[in-house]
MIMI-316910 format. One record per residue (C-alpha): x, y, z. Coordinates in steps of 0.1 Angstrom, whole numbers, padded with zeros to 4 digits, always signed. Layout:
// residues N
XYZ...
This chain:
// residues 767
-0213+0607-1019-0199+0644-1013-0163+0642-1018-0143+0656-0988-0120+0690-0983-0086+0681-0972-0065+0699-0948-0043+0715-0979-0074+0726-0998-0075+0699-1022-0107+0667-1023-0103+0635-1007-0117+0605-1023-0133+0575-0999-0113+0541-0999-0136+0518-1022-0127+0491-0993-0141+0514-0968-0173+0511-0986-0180+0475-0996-0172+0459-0959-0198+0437-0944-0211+0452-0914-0201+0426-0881-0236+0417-0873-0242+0402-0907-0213+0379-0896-0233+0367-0867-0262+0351-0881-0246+0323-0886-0241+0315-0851-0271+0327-0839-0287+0298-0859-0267+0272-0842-0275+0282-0805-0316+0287-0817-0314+0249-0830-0298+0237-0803-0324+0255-0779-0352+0242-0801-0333+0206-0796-0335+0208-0764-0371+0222-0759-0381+0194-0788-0366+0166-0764-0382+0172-0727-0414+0178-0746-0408+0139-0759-0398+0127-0722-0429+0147-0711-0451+0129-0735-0436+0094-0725-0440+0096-0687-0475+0109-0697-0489+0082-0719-0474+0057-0690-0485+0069-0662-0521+0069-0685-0513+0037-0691-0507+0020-0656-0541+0038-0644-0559+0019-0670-0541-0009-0659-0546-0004-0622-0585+0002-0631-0588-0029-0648-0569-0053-0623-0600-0030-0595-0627-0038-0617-0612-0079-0614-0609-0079-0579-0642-0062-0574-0660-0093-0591-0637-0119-0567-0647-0104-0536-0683-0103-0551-0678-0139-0557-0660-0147-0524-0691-0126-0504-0712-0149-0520-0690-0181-0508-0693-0170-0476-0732-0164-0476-0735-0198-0486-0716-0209-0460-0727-0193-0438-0764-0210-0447-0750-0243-0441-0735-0233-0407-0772-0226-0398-0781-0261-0406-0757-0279-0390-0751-0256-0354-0771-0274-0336-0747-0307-0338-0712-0287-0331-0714-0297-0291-0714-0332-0304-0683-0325-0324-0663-0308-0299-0670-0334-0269-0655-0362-0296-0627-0341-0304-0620-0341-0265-0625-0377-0259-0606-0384-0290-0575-0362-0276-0576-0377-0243-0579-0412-0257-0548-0407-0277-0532-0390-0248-0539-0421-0222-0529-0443-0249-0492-0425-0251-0494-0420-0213-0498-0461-0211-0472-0470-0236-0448-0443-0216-0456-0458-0183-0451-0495-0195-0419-0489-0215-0406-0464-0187-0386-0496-0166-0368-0503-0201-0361-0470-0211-0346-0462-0179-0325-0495-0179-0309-0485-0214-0302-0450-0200-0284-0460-0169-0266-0485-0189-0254-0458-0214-0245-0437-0181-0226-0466-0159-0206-0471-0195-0193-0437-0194-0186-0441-0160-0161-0462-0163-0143-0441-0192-0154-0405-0175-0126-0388-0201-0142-0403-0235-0179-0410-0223-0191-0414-0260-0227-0420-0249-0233-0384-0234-0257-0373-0260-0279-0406-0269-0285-0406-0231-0287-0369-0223-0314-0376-0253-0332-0406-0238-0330-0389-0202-0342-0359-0211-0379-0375-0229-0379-0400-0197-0379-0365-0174-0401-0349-0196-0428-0379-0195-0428-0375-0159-0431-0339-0152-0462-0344-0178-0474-0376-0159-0470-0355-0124-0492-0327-0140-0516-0344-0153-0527-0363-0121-0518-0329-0100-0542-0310-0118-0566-0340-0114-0563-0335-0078-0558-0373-0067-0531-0375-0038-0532-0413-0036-0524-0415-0075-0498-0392-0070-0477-0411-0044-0478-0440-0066-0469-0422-0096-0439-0408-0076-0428-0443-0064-0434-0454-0099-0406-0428-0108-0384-0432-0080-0354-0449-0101-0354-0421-0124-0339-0400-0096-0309-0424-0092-0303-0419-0132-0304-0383-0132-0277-0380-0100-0257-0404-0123-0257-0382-0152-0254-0351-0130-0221-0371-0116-0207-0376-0155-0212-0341-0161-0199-0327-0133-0161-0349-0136-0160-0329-0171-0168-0296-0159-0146-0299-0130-0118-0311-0152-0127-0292-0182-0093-0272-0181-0075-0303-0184-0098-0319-0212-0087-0291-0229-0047-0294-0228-0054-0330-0235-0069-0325-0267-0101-0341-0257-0126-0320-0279-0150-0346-0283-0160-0349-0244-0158-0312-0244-0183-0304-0275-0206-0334-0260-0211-0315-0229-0218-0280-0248-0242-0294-0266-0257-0309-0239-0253-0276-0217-0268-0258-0249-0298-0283-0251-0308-0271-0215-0301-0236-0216-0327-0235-0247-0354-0259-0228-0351-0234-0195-0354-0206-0219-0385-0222-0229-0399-0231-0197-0395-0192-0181-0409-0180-0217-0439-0202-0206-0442-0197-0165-0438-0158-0180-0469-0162-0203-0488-0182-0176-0482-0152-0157-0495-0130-0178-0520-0146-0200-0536-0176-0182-0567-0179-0193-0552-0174-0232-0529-0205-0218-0552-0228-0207-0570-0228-0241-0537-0240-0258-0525-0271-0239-0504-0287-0264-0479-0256-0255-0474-0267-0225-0462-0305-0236-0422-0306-0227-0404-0299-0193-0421-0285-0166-0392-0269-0149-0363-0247-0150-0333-0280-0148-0304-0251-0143-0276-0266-0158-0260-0233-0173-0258-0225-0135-0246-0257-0126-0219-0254-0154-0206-0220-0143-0207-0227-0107-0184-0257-0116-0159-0232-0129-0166-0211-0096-0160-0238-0078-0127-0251-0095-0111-0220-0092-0120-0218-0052-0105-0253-0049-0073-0239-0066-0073-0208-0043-0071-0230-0013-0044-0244-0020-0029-0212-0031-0039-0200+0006-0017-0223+0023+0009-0219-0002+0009-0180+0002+0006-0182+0042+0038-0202+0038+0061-0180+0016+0042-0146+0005+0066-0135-0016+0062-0161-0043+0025-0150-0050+0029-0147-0088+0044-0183-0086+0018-0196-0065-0012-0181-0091+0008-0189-0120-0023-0218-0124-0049-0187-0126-0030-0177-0161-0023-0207-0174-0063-0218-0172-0073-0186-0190-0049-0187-0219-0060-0231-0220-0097-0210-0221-0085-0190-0248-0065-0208-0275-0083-0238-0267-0119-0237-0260-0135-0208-0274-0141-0227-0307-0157-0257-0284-0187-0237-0272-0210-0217-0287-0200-0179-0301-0227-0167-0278-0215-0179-0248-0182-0158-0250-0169-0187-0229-0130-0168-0227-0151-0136-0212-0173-0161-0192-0139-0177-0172-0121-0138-0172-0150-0125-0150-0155-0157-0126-0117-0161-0120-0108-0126-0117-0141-0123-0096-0125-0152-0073-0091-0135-0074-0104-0103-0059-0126-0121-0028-0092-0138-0023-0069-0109-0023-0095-0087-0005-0103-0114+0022-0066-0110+0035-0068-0075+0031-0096-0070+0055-0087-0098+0081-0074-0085+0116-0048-0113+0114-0025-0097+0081+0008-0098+0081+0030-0071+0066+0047-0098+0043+0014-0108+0029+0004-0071+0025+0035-0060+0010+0035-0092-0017-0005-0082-0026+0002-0047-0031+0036-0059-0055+0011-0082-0072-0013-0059-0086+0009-0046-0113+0018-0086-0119-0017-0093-0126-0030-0063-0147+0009-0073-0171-0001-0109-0173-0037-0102-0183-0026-0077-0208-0008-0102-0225-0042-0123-0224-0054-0096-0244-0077-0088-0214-0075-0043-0207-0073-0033-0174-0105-0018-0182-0121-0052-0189-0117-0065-0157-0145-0048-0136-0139-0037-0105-0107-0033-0093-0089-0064-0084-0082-0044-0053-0104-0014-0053-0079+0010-0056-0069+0003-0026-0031+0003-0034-0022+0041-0018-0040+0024+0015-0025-0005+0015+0015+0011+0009-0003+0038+0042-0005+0007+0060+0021-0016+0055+0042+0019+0062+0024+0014+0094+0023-0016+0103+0062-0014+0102+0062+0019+0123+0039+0007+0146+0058-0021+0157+0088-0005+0156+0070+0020+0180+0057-0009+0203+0091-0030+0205+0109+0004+0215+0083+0010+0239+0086-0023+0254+0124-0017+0256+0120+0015+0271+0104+0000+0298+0120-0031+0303+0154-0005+0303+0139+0017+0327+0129-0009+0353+0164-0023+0353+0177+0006+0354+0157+0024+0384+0164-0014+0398+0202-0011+0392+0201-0045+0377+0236-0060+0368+0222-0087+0353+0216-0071+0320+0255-0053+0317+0280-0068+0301+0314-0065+0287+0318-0070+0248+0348-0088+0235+0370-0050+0246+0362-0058+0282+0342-0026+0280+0307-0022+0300+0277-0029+0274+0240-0027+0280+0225-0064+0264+0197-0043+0247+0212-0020+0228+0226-0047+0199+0192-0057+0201+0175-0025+0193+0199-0024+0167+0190-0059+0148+0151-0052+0151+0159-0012+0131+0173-0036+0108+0148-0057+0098+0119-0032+0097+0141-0011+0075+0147-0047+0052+0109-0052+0058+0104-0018+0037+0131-0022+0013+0109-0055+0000+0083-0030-0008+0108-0018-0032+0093+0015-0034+0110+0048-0016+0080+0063+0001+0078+0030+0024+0117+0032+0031+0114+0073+0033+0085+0071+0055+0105+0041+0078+0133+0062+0079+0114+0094+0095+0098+0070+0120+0130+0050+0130+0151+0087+0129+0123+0100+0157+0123+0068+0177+0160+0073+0182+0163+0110+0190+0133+0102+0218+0152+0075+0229+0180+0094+0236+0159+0118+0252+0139+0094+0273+0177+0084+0287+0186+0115+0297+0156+0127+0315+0159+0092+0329+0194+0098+0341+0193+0129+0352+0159+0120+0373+0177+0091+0393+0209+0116+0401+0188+0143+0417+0181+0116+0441+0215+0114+0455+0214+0152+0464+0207+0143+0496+0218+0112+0500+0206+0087+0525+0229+0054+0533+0202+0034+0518+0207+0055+0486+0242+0053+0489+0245+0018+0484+0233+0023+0449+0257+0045+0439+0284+0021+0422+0256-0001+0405+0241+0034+0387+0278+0044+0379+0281+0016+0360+0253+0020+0344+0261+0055+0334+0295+0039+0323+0280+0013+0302+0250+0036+0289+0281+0064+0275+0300+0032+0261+0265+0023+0244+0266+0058+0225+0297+0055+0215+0292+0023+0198+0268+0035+0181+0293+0063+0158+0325+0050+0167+0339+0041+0131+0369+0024+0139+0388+0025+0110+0394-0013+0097+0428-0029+0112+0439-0069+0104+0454-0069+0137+0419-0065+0155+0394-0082+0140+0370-0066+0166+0371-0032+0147+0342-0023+0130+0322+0004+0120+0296+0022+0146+0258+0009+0145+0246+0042+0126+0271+0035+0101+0260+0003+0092+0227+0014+0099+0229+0036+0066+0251+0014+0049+0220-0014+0050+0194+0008+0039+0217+0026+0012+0218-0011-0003+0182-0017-0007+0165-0026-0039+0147+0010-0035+0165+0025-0010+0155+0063-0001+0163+0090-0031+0188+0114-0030+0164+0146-0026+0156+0128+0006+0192+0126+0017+0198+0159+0011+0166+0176+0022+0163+0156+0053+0184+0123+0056+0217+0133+0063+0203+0162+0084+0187+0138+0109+0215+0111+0103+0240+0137+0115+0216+0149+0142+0214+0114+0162+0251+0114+0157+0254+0142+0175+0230+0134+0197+0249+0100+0207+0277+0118+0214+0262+0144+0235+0242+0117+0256+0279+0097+0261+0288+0132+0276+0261+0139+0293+0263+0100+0315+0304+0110+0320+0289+0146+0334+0265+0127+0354+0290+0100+0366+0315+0129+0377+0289+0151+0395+0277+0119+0416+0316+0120+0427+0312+0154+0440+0276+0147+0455+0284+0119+0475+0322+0113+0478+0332+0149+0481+0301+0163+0498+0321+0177+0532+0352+0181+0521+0339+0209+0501+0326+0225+0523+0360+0231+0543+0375+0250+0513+0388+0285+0520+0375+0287+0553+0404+0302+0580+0414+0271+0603+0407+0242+0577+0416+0248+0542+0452+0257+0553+0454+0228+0575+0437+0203+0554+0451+0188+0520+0413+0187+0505+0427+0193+0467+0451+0158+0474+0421+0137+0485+0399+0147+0455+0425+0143+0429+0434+0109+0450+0399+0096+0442+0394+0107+0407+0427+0084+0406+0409+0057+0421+0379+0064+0399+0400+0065+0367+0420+0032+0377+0389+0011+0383+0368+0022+0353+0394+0030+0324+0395-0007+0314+0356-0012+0314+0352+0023+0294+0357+0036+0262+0385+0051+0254+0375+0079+0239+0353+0083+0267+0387+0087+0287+0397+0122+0277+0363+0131+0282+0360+0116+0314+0391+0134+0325+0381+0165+0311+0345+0164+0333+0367+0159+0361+0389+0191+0358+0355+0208+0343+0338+0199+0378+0366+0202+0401+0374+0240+0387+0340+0250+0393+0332+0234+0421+0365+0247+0437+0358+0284+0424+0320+0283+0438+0329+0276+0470+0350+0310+0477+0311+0324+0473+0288+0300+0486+0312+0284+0511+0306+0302+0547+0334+0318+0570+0353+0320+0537+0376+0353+0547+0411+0362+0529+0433+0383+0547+0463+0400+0538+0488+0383+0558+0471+0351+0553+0492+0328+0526+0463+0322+0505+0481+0327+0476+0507+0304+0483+0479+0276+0490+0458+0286+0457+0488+0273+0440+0495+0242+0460+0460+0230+0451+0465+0236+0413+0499+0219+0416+0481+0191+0437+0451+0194+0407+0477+0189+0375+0497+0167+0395+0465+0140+0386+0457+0157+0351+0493+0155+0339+0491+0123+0333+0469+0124+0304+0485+0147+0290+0467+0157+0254+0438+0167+0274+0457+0184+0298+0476+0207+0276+0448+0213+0247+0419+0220+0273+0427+0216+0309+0454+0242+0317+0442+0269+0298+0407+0262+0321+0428+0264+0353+0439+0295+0343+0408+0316+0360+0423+0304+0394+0452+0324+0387+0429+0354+0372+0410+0348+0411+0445+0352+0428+0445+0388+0414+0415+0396+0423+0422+0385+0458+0457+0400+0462+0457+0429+0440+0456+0465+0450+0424+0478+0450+0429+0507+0424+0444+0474+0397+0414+0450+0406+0392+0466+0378+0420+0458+0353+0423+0428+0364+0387+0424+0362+0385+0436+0326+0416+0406+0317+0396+0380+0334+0368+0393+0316+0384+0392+0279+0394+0358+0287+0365+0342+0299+0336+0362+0280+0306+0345+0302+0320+0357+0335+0295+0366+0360+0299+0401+0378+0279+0384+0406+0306+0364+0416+0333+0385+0411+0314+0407+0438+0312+0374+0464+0352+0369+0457+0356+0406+0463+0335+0405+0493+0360+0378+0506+0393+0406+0508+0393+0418+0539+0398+0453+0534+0369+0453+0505+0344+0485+0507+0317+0493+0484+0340+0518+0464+0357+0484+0449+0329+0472+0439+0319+0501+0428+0349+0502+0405+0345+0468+0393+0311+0474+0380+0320+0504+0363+0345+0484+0347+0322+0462+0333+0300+0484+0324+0326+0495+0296+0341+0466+0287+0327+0452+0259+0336+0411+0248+0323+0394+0220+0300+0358+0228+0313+0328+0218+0315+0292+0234+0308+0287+0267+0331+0287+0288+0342+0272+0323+0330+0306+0344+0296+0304+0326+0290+0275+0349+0306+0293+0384+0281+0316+0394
């Protein structure tokens, strides 16, 4: 090895470690020989499964081969079998005919032989059956011989139906009629056991609660025994269908009963027909007191759960008795509830306690463990919204009819002036007899909703009993005001009727006010009381359900206040009425004579009026309200003012003249006026006087200079906003000295004086 120059000139020497290492892949042979031996391991041992699987599968075809070969040499040896035989069936063909025809008499000799030992033991077999039967009759709850005769009875009707077909399909009629006589006391045994069977499955419910398994699990398995033999006898009529000549070729399969006996049917129709009888008397019950339904069904529950706890483990699993009662009662349940639904004859009790009941049922089933789902359909059809619609109007409609029928009962009475039907309540004060009335029936339709206890019935009663009243109220005014335009031209005849309609108009306005005059309560008068619209709300504000306060507030108390309102403006309305059949009749020609030259100054026409309203007021105020006084008063001044200041335009010959003491007499007749209206004197001061002040504001018109009339005007005009320019022109027209410049002058006045609207006033009616 060539030494090596170092960096300073000098040799450098190799390490002698540097030279002897081992290089690394020498140090991976060893592992290398591991993996190749376990590769070769591997390889070595699938090659050995290989082989195995091999040298079986070799082995089992040999096998398989061998066990070929042997079977090949039995059907050789079976082939030959049946050559032989069928050598011998050559010889002896010829003789099968024999053998079949004494294989047929042989069958039908043994089959007449059991035929005649049926028919002769029949009589005793019967015997012991009805005996077995007539022994459970007499202990119907235990009958301990159910099954040994169900048993006997059931060969006895099979030998017969076999008997009948065999001599039907021999075609004999004669041998038929004596078979059937021969048979006749069967049919006595059979309605006997029919009879036992029937007590249990009519009383199967209470079998049950009485712990009478036994009975019970005798008549399942007599039920069961049938069920299978029908099963059999449609499996056969189905393949006699189908495959009748196949049929006919096999005769012993038709050896049993002939016909379908039904008593799966029989049983279930005695459930259908147990749960009808309990309906019934669940109908007359119901009819009687509607709102104890759930009481009256509380039967229907207590036979399912009976079903449930009790009998499920009596019948067969396949049955699903529990299932079997759930669908036949609640199948009964819905005819019954749907038959009242759809009858024409329904009352809204009976609707209102079916519709509650739905939720009753579907909560006491669930506890059955029975879904709402499970019970298929609708134990009502849905029909719930419908029926709530209806029994909303049912109520409404006979609220609408009974109003209607009051109406016109009111109205003939009325248009009659009949006295009969006004009285005086316990205040002396003049009552119609039909308006308590109307009031009692409002309250029992509203109570008949509040049973619904739901707030869309009361809600939707409210709205209808809310519009019956305002039309009432407006049927009475058009009424009113219809029979007082006849006395604006009053004949005698019609005359004669005026103090009958006055009291009517007297006690209609007393009527009003009853209804929203809430006399505050006082020990000293028991009569006080609150007004009918009060209690009204108070009564439907205590229902179970009563309406909700969005109601109230949306529309309630809106319409509540409305009526009010509207009872107080009809009161008004029969006092306006009452005071303008005064002027129409009693003052009709007096008023004419006012302000005409030669009989107003003469006559004391203001004394006479104010002398009748005196006579008026004193034979009315104790037969009218009393707050109907002040307003009765104040229709009087209202009327009078405007009937007074009318006539200086409409009267004719009506002439003022400047030397003429008109002024002087204006103010005797307001002196003569408030000489009556002083004496009730809180609606004298608060509204009366400042009324009367337009008469003085007419005075200046009249007596005024011309060049201060338009100021005048434009006073009377701030005062009394409504103030028609027309009249003001007719007054004018009355001065003697007028001329178209002071009208003129007026108008221009009014043309630039400028009021605000606001209430009507007593001029917006003197035109």
């Amino acid at each position: 090895m060539a030494a090596l120059a170092a960096p300073d000139g000098g040799i450098t020497i190799p390490r002698i470690d540097e030279i002897l290492r081992t290089p690394d892949d020498l140090e991976k042979i060893t592992s290398l020989k591991a993996e190749i031996g376990r590769q070769k391991a591997d390889v070595d041992s699938r090659l050995r499964e290989g082989l195995k699987e091999h040298l079986e599968a070799t082995q089992q075809g040999m096998s398989t081969l061998a066990e070929g070969q042997k079977l090949v040499g039995q059907i050789k040896e079976e082939m030959k079998t049946i050559h032989d035989l069928c050598e011998q069936a050559q010889s002896i063909r010829t003789n099968f005919p024999q053998i079949d025809y004494l294989a047929r008499v042989h069958r039908n000799f043994e089959a007449t032989r059991a035929m005649q030992a049926g028919l002769q033991s029949f009589e005793r077999d019967c015997a012991i059956v009805q005996s077995l039967l007539e022994q459970d009759a007499q202990e119907p709850e235990v009958q301990t011989n159910l099954l040994e005769a169900h048993m006997r009875l059931t060969r006895l009707r099979d030998f017969r139906d076999e008997a009948l077909d065999q001599i039907r399909k021999a075609r004999d009629d004669s041998l038929e009629g004596t078979l059937l006589d021969w048979f006749e006391r069967l049919d006595g045994i059979i309605d006997l056991f029919d009879h036992n069977i029937g007590f249990i499955c009519m009383r199967l419910i209470d079998f049950v609660q009485n712990d009478m398994n036994g009975t019970v699990v005798r008549l399942a398995i007599v039920i069961a025994a049938e069920e299978k033999n029908d099963d059999r006898v449609r499996a056969l009529q189905d393949a006699q269908k189908d495959h009748q000549d196949l049929v006919s070729k096999f005769t012993s399969f038709t050896i049993g009963p002939k016909s379908i006996r039904g008593y799966k049917q029989k049983f279930l129709q005695a459930i259908e027909a147990v749960v009808q009888n309990k309906l019934s008397i669940t109908n007359e019950d119901f009819k009687e007191d509607p709102s104890r339904l759930d009481k009256h069904t509380k039967w229907y529950f207590n036979d399912l759960f009976v079903c449930q706890q009790g009998m499920q483990s009596l019948f067969p699993k396949k049955w699903k008795i529990f299932k079997t009662y759930t669908d036949i009662y609640h199948k009964a349940i819905r005819q019954f509830l749907l038959a009242y639904l759809d009858s024409p004859e329904l009352r809204p009790p009976e609707m209102l306690a079916i519709v509650n009941y739905v939720e009753t049922y579907y909560e006491k089933m669930k506890k059955l463990g029975i879904s709402r789902d499970d019970l298929k359909p609708h134990v009502l059809d849905g029909r719930e919204g419908e029926l709530i619609r209806d029994y909303r109007n049912l109520i409404t409609k006979a609220l609408n009819e009974w109003i209607d029928r009051m109406y016109v009962t009111d109205r003939a009475n009325f248009i009659q002036r009949s006295t009969d039907v006004i009285e005086q309540d316990l205040s002396g004060h003049f009552r119609t007899k039909t308006m308590g009335d109307m009031w009692r029936m409002l309250g029992e339709q509203i109570m008949f909703a509040g049973d619904s206890e739901r707030e869309d019935v009361v809600e939707g009663v409210l709205v209808s009993i809310f519009a019956v009243l305002k039309s009432r109220q407006r049927q009475w005014e058009s009424l009113i005001d219809d029979e007082c335009a006849r006395y604006k031209n009053p004949t005698p005849e019609v005359t004669e009727t005026l103090q009958p309609l006055q009291d009517w108009l007297l006690a209609i306005a007393n009527d009003q006010i009853a209804c929203v005059d809430d006399a505050p309560a006082d020990v000293d008068d028991p009569t006080a009381q609150a007004g009918f619209l009060s209690r009204f709300k108070n009564s439907f504000a205590k229902l179970p359900a009563p309406p909700s306060a969005k109601f109230m507030a949306s529309s309630g108390n809106v319409e509540l206040d409305q009526i009010r309102d509207g009872y107080v403006d009809l009161a008004t309305h029969c006092i306006n009425r009452f005071v303008s059949l005064i002027f129409t009749v009693d003052f009709r020609t007096i008023l004419s004579d006012l302000f005409v030259p030669g009989k107003w100054y003469e006559q004391q026409t203001m004394s006479r009026i104010v002398t009748t309203f005196d006579d008026y007021v004193g034979d009315y105020k104790d037969v009218l309200h009393p707050s109907l006084l002040d307003i009765l008063i104040e229709e009087m001044s209202d009327a009078l003012l405007v009937h007074y200041l009318t006539a200086i335009r409409t009267n004719r010959g009506v002439k003022f003249r400047r030397g003429d003491p008109f002024a002087a007499k204006f103010r005797e007749d307001v002196v003569a006026a408030f000489g009556f209206f002083e004496k009730y004197p809180e609606a004298f001061n608060e509204t009366i006087k400042p009324k009367w002040k337009a008469v003085n504001f007419t005075v200046q018109l009249l007596e005024a200079e011309k060049a201060l009339v338009p100021g005048v005007y434009e006073q009377f005009k701030t005062e009394f906003w409504d103030l028609h320019l027309s009249w003001v022109e007719g007054v004018l027209k009355t001065r003697d000295e007028w001329d178209r410049s002071l009208i003129s002058a007026v108008k221009k006045a009014a043309a630039t004086t400028y009021t605000g609207r606001g209430m009507e006033t007593v001029m917006g009616k003197v035109k």
